[in-house]
N, C-alpha and C positions, 0 to 999 in steps of 0.2 A: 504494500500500500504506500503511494505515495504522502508528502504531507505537502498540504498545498498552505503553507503559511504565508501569513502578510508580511515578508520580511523580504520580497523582492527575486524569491528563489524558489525552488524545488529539491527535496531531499529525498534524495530515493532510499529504498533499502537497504541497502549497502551503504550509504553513510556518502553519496558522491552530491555534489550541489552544483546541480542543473540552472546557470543565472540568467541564460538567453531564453527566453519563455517567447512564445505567441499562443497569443488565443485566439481562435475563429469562433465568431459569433453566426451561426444560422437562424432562419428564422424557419419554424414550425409550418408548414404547406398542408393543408385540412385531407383532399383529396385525390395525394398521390402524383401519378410521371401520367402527361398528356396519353402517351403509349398505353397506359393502360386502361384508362375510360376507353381509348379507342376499338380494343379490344372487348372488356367488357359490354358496350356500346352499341359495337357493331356499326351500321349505317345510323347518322343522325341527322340528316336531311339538309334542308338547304337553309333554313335559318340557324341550326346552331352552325354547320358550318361555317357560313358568312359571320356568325360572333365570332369565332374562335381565329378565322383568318383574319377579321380587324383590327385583332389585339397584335399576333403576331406581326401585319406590316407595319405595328404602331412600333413595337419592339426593334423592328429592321432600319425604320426609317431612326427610332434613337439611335440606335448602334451606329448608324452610317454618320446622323448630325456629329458626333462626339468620335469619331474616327477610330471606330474601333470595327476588328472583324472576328469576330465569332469561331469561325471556323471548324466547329464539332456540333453542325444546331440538326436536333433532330427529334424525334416524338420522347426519345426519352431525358430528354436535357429539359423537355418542359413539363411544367409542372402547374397544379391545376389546385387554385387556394377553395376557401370556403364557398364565396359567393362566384366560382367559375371563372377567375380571374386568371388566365397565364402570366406565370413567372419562369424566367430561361435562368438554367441555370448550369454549373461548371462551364467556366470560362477557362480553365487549363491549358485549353491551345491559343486562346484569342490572341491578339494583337494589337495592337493601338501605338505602334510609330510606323508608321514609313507604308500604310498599309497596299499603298498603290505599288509599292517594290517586292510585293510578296511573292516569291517564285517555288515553294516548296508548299507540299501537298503537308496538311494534319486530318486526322479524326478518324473515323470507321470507315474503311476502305470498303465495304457492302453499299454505303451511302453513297460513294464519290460518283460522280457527272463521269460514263465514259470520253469525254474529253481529259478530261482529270487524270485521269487513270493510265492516260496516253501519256 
């Protein structure tokens, strides 16, 4: 067991003091990875579809104003809150310098555009 004291460190078992700490803060998502409504689901017609694609070009169109590229985005990266709100999530590949100089492929090579792949 660790001891997570207020003294700026981490004291493991062994007696070692761990002083570069991060902590990631997530936040709690109600009902799960888009992927899997869509599954459970099935076919949901043309008005949830048109909700759920408005959210995502609203998501595309941020990512793109604030110059960043995603680069791994796919049913299971989004994620579906209480009131059916998409939130994207792992950013791991993304990028945000130089995003028009990107010449190497990232993310789930099943997803990639056969151009990509070329």
């Amino acid at each position: 067991m660790y001891d997570y004291g207020t003294t700026g460190f981490i004291t493991k078992p062994n007696g070692k003091k761990i002083t570069k700490i991060v902590y990631i803060i997530i936040e709690y998502v109600e009902n799960g990875l888009l992927f899997e409504l869509c599954q459970s689901a099935g076919s949901m017609g043309e008005v949830a579809g048109r909700y759920f694609m408005e959210q995502l070009k609203d998501v595309l169109v941020l990512l793109d104003e604030k110059g960043v590229a995603h680069r791994d985005l796919k049913l299971e990266k989004i994620m579906v809150g209480e009131k059916l709100q998409l939130k994207t999530a792992d950013f791991g590949f993304a990028s945000y310098k130089n995003i028009s100089r990107l010449n190497s492929y990232r993310g789930t090579k099943t997803y990639m555009a056969p151009e990509i792949k070329e």
